[in-house]
PALOVEX-21600 format. One record per residue: x, y negated, z of N, C-alpha, C, O in turn. Coordinates in steps of 0.02 Angstrom, whole numbers, plus 50000, padded with zeros to 5 digits. Example, Ala and Ser with C-alpha at 12.3 -4.5 7.8 and 13.67 -1.06 7.14 Angstrom:
! residues 2
506605028450390506155022550390506605016550390507125016650423;506425011250354506845005350357506454999850394506704994350402;
This chain:
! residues 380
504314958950550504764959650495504754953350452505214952150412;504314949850459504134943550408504544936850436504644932150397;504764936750500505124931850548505794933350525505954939250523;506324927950503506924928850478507354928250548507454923650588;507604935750543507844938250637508604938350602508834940650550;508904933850671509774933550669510094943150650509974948150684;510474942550589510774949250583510434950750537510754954550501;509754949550511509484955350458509714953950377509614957050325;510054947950392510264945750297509574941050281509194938450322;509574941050215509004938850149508584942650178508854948150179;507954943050207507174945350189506794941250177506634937350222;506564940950122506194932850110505494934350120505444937050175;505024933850098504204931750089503804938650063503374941950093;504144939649988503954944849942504364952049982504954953049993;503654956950000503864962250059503624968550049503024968650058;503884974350032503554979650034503894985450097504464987750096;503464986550137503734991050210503534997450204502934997950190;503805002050208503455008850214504105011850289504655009550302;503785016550317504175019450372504365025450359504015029750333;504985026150378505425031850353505645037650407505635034850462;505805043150413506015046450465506235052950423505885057550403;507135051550414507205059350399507075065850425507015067250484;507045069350382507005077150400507415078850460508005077250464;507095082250510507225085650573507495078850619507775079350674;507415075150599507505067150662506985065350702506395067150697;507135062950729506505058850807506655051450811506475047850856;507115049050743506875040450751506655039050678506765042050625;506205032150696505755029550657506455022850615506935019650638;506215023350560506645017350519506065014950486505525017750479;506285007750462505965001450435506195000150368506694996450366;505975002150313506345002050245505714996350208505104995550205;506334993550188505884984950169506184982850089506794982350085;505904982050047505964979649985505784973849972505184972849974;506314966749952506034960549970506224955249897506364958349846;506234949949895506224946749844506914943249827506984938149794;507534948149866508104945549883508664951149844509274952049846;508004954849803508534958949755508874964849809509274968149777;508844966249855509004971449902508524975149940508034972849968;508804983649940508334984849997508624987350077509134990150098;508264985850094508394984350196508094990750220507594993950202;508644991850275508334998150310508504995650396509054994750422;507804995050426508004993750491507764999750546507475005150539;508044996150600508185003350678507594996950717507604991650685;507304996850755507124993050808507464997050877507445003050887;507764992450918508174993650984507914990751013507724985051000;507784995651088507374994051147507854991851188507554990251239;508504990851195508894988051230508934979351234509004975451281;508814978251146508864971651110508454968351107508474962251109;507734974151100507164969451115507144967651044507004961651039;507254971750963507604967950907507584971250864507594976450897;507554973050807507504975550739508354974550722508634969250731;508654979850698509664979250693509304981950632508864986150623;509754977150584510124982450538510454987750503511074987450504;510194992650472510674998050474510844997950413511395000550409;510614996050354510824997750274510604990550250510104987650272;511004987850204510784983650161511084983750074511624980950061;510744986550032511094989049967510824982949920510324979649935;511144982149870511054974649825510794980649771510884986649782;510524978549723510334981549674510104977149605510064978149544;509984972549646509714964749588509774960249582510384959549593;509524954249569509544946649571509074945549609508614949649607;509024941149645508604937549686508054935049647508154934149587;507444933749675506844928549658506284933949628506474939749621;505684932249610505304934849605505134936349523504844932949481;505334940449521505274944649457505354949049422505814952849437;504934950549362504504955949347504904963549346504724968949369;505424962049316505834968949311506424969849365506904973549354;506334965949423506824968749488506364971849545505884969549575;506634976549548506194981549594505914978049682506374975649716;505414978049703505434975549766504744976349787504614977049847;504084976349722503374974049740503034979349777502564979049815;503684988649740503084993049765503734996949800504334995549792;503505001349833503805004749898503485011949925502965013549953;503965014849905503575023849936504075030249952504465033349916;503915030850010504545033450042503995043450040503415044350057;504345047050022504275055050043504005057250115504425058450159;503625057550124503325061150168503885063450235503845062350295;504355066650200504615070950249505405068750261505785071850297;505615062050220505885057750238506695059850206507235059750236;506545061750144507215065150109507475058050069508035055550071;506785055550027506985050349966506505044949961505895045749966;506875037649948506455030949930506345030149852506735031549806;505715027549849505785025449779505485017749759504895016449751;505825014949756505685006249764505605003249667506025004349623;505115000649661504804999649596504784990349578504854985849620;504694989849526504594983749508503924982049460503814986749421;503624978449457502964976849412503074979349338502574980749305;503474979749320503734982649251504564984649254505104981949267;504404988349242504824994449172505294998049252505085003549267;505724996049287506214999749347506045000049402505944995649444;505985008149403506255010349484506855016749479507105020849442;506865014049545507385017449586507315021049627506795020749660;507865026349644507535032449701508365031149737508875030449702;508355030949799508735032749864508815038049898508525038649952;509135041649880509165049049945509525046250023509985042450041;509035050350052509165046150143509245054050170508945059250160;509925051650218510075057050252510715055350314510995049950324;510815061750348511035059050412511835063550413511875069050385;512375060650446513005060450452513135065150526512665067450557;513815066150545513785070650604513405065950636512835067950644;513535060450658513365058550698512785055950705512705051550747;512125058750656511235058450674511275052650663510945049750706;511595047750617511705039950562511355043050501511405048550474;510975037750489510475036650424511155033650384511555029250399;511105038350324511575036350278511215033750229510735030950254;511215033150161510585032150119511125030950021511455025850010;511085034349990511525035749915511395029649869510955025349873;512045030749809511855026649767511215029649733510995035349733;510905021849696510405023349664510175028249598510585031149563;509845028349593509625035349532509175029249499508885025149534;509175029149427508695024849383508055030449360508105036549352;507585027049355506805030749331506445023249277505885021249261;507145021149263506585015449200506095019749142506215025049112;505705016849140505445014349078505045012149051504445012449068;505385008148977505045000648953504425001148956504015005148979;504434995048922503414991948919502974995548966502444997448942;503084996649019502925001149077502594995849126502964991049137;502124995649149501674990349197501634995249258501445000749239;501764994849326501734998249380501124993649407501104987549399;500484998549450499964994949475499844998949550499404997849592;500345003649552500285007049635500715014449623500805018749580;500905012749690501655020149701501675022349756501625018649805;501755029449759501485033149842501925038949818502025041549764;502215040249899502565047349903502215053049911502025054349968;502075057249861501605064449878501835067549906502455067949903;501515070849942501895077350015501595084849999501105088250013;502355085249952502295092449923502725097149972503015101749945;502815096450058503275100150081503925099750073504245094850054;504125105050088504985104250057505185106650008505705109950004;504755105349959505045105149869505355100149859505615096649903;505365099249796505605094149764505235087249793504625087149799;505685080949811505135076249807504945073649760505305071949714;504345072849764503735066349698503435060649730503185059749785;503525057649686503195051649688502755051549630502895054049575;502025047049649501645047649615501555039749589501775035849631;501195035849513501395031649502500755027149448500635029749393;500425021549463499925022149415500115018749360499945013149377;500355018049300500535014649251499995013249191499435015749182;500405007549146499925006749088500505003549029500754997849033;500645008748972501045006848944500805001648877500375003248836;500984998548876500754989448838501014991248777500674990348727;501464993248774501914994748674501264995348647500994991248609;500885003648681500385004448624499784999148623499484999148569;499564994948667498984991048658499314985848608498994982548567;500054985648617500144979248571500254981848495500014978548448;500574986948485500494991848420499604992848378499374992448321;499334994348450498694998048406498074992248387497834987748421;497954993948334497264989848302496684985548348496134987648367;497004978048362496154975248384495534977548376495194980748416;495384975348313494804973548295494494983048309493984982948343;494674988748293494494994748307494594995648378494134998148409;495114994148408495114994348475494444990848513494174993048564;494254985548481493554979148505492954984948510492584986948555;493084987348419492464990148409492144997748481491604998748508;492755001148487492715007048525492735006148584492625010748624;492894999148604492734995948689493305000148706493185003248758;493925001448680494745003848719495154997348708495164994148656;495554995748779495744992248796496604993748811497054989748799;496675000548841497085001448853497155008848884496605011548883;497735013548916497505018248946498145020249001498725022048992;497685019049068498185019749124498075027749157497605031749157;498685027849179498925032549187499225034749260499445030649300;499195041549272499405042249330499865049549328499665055449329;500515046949324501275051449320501645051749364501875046849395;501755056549372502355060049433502865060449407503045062849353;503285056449477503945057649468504445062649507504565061549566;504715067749476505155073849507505835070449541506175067049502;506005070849590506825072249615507125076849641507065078949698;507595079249582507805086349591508505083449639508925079249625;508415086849689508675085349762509565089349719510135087049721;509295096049686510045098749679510355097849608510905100049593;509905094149563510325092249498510275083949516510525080349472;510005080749571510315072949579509855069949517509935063849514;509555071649485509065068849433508345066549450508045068849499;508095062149412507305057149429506955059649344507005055749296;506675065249338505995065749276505345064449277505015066549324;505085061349236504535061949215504185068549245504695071949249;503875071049261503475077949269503045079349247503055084149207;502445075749262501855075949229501415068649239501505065249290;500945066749185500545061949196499845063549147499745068349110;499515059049159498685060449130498325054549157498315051649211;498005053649094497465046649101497015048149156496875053749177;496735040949185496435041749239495865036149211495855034149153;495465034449256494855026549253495495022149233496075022849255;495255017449185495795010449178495405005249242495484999149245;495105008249275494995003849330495335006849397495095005149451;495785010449396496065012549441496585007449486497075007049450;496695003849540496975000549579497455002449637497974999349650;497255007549668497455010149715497555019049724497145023149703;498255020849763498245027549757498055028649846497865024749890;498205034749846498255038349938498395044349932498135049049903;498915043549966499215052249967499005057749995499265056650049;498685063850004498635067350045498985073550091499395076850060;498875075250154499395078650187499315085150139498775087150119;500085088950120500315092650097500265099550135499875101150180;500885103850095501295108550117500635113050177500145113850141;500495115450237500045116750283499765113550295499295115750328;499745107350287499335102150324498765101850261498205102550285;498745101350209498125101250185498465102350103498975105550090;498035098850057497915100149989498715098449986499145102350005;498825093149963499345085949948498835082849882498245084449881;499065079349842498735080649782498695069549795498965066249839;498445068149762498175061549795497495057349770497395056849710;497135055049810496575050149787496655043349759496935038249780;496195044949685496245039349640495695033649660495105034349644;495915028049694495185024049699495175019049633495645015649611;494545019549611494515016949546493815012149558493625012549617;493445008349522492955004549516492195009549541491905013349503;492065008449594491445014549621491625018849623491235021149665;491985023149611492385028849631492955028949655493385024549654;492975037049688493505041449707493865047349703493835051449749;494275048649644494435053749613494975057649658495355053749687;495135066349673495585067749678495915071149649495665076649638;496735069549618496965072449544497575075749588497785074149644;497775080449548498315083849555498465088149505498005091049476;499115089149486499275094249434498945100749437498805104049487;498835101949379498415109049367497935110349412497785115849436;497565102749428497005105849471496485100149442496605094549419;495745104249453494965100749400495015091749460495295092349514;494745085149442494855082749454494065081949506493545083749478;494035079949560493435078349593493335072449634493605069749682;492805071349595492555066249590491925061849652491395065049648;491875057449689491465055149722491335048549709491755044349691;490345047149725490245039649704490245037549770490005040749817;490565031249773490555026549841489985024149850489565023049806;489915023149914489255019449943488995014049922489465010049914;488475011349906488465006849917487745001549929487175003849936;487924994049927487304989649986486674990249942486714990249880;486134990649970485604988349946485434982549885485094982749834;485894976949923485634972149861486204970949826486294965349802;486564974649820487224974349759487094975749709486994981849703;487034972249654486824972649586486964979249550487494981949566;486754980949525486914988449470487504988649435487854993749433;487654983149404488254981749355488824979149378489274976949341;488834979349459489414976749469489904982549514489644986749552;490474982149505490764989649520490954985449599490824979849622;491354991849626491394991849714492424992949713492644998649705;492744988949718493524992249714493594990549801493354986249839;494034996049807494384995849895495174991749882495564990349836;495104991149949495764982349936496014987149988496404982549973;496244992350042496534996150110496335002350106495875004350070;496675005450142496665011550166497105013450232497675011450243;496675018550281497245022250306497205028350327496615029650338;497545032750337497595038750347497495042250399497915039950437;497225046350428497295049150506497405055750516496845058250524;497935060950521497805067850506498215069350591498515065550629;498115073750594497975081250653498315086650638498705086050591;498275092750668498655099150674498185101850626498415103550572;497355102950641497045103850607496525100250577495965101850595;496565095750536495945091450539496325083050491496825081150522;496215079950450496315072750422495625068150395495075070750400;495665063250375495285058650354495635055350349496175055450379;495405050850304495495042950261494995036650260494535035750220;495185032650310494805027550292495085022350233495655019950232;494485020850175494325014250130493905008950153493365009050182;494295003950134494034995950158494044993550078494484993750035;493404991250079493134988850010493174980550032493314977250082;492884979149944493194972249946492654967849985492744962150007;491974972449990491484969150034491554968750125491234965550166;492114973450133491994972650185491904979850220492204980850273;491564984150196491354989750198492044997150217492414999250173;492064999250278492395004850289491925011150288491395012050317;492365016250236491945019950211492675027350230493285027750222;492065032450261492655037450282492595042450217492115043150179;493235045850218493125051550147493495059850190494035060950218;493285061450185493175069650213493475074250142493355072050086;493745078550149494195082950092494065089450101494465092150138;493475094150070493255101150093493875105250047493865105949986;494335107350089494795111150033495005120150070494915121750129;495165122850037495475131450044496075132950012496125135849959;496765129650068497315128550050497635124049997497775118350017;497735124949950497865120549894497245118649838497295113949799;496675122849841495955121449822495715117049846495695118149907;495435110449830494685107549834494345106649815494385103749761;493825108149837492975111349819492545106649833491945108049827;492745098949860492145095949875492535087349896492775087749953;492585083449880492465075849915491925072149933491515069549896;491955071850009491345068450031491535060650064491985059850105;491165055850042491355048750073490615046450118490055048850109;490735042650154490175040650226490295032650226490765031450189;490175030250239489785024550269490145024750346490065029150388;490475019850351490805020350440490705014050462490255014150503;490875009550455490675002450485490734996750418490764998350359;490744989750446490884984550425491384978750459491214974850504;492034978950426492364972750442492724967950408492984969950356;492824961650425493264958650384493654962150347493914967650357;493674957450287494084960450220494814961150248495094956150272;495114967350246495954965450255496264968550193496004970450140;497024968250220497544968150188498024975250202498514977050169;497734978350259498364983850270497684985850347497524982250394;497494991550333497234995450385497725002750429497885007850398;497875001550498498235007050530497785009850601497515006250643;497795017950600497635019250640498175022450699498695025350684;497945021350764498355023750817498085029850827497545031450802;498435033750863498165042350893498005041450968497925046351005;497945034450990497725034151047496935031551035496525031251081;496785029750963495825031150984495735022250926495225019550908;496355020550916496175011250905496445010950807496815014850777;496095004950781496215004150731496404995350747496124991550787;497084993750691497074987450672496974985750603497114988850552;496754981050612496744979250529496904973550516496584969250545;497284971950481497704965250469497374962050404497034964350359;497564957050415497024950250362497554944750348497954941750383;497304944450244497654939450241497374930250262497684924950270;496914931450263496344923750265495984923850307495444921050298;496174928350393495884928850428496284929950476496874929050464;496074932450559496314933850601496384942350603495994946150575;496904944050638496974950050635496744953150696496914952250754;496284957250665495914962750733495994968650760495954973350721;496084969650807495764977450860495204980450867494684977450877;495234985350865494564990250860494504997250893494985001050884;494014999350928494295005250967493645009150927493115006650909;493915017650919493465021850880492915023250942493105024850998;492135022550919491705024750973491265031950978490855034351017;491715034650893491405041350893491535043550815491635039250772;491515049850802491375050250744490945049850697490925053850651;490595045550703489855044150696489695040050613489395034650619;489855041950541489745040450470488905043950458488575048250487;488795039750403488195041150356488085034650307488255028850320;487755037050243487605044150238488165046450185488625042450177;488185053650139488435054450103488445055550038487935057550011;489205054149989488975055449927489535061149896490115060749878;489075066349900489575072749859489895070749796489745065649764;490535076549773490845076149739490315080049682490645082749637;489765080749676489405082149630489035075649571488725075349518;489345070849626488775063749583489235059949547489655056349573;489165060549495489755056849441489185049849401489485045249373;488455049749401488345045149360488635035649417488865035049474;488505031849382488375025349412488085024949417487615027549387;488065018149498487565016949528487185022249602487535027149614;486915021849620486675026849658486155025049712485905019349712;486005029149755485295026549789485735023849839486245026749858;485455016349868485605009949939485545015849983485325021549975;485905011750048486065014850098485765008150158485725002050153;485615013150211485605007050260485625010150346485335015050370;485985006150372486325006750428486445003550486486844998950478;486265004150545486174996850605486895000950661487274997450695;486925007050659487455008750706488135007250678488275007250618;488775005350758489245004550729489715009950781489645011650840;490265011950721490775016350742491275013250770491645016950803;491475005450767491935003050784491914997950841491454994250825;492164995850898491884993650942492614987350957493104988650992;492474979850919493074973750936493394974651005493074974651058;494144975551000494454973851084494854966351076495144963451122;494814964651026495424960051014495374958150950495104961150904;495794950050949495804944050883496264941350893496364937450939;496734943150843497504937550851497604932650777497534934650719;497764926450797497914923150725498354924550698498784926050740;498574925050639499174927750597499574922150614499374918450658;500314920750572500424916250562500624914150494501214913350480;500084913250445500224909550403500634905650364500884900650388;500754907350302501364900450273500994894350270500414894250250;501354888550291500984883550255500904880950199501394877750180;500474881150166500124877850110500144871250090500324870150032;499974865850131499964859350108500014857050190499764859650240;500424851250178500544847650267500474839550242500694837050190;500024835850301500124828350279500514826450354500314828950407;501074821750350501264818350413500954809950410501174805550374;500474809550453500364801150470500464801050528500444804850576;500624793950511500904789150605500284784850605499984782950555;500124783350674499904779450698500144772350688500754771350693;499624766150670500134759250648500264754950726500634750050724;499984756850786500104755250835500884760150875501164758750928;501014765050834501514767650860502254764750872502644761850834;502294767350963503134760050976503634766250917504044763350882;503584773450911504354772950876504064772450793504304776950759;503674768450760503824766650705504314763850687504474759050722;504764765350626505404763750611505264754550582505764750950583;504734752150562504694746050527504654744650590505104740450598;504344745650650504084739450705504754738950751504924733950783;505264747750746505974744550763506524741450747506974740050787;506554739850680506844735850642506734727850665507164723750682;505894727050657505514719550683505904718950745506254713950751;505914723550796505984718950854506824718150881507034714050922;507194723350845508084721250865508114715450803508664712650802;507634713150750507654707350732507774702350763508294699050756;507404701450796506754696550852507664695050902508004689950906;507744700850928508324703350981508954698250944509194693650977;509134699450886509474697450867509614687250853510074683150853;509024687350846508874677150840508994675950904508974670150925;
């Protein structure tokens, strides 16, 4: 998707992908939010060998900035509605749906601004076939810039982020507010969980050493992350990936911390109840950028400052654990020589370039000064 392919328009650099598949369909779409002020919806064709075009809607100005939607990206579970965000204050929701003829159609936009609004992560919750939500972590700046320094200094408050749901009422065509509630202001990252039969829904807050799971009208539970032996006390643990793996009966979540560290999290729940978060200790790999698992047994994990790897699962094999009973910081080292993950493969990315020098050789025949010299020469 990052290769500028004949037919796709503007996709520039700045990229947010999530995969889409409406309700009761059997094809996969490519919905891309880019720095070109539009969002892209692609088909890949096995005839073409090619990623086609199917939607391209303008919505903004081009280039990278703060209030045109493009950075964050989160498509519904069950593939009704998009909701494409910007670093501050606008998003937008898309209803996606199909024509006689089993064509991805996709609506005008629905607005969900608002001001002094900082977006820091956005995920589609899978509430079934209700209403869709999107879930959203914000931090509204008016009041830090309204409220009192020097008392703010004194009470060590800085600010207070938040984590609010957004409703789309599929039959009044409307985007509300629903509900929201303070979370850790070290919160970075969300993860959705499987819904409706498949499990809770609800989603996990990863925050600085922790892992919270919040959901409306439900107690919030809480787990401390693992962590190394000689990692200092005072320094917190944030996860940079995640990915998901769920079953008929059965899910998990892997976290990739910023050390390196894949850590599995287990969800003890009784239908829409959970009673317990447990996280493990699963392997160690390069830091990435976007972790996916296959259902044929393999994980990739993609890297920005590295090569991107293959990995085949060699068992279910985590330790040790930390219940959703342990809320202080800090916690007892862990240590571990077995690995769950077993390298098949290393591919180099391909990189933007950064800085390029061109030198010539001064013995070189096509230097332009030494061909000038000699149709000189030619010329006397």
């Amino acid at each position: 998707v990052y290769k500028r392919q004949r037919g796709l328009g503007d996709v520039y650099k700045r990229q947010a992908r999530r995969r889409a598949r409406c309700a009761g369909g059997n094809r996969d779409y490519i919905v891309v939010g880019s720095d070109s002020g539009k969002i892209t919806v692609l088909e890949f064709r096995a005839d073409a060998g090619a990623f086609v075009r199917v939607h391209c809607e303008t919505f903004g100005k081009s280039g990278c900035r703060r209030i045109v939607p493009g950075e964050f990206l989160a498509v519904d579970p069950r593939g009704r509605a998009v909701m494409i965000g910007a670093c501050e204050k606008q998003k937008l929701v898309y209803t996606l749906n199909r024509d006689s003829s089993a064509n991805l159609t996709i609506s005008s936009p629905l607005e969900a601004h608002k001001a002094h609004t900082l977006c820091f992560a956005l995920v589609g919750v899978d509430v079934g076939f209700e209403n869709p939500i999107f879930a959203a972590l914000e931090v509204d700046y008016d009041e830090v810039e309204e409220a009192s320094a020097p008392a703010d200094a004194a009470a060590g408050l800085v600010y207070t982020k938040l984590l609010t749901h957004y409703e789309f009422d599929l039959g009044l065509n409307t985007v509300t507010r629903k509900w929201s509630d303070p979370v850790d202001p070290t919160a970075n990252l969300l993860v959705a969980l499987p819904g409706g039969d498949d499990g809770p829904g609800g989603v996990l807050v990863c925050s600085e050493s922790f892992v919270t799971f919040r959901a409306p009208g439900h107690p919030e539970r809480r787990c401390l992350l693992p962590r190394r032996r000689d990692m200092p006390a005072d320094h917190g643990l944030l996860v940079v990936s995640h990915a998901l793996h769920r079953q008929k009966d059965l899910f998990f979540v892997l976290l990739h911390t910023e050390l390196g560290d894949v850590l599995k999290v287990s969800v003890a729940h009784t239908g829409a109840v959970v009673s317990e978060v447990v996280v493990r200790y699963f392997d160690t790999l390069p830091t990435s950028v976007a972790l996916v698992i296959l259902r044929t047994g393999f994980l990739f994990a993609a890297s920005e400052a590295g090569n991107h790897t293959f990995y085949q699962f060699q068992g279910a094999r985590a330790l040790p654990s930390r219940r959703a009973l342990v809320t202080r910081r800090g916690g007892a080292p862990w240590r571990c020589a077995r690995r769950a993950l077993a390298l098949c493969g290393a591919r180099r990315p391909r990189h933007t370039a950064l800085r390029m020098r061109v030198r010539r050789a001064a013995n070189d025949a096509r230097d332009p000064a030494r061909t000038r010299a000699r149709r000189r020469r030619r010329r006397r």
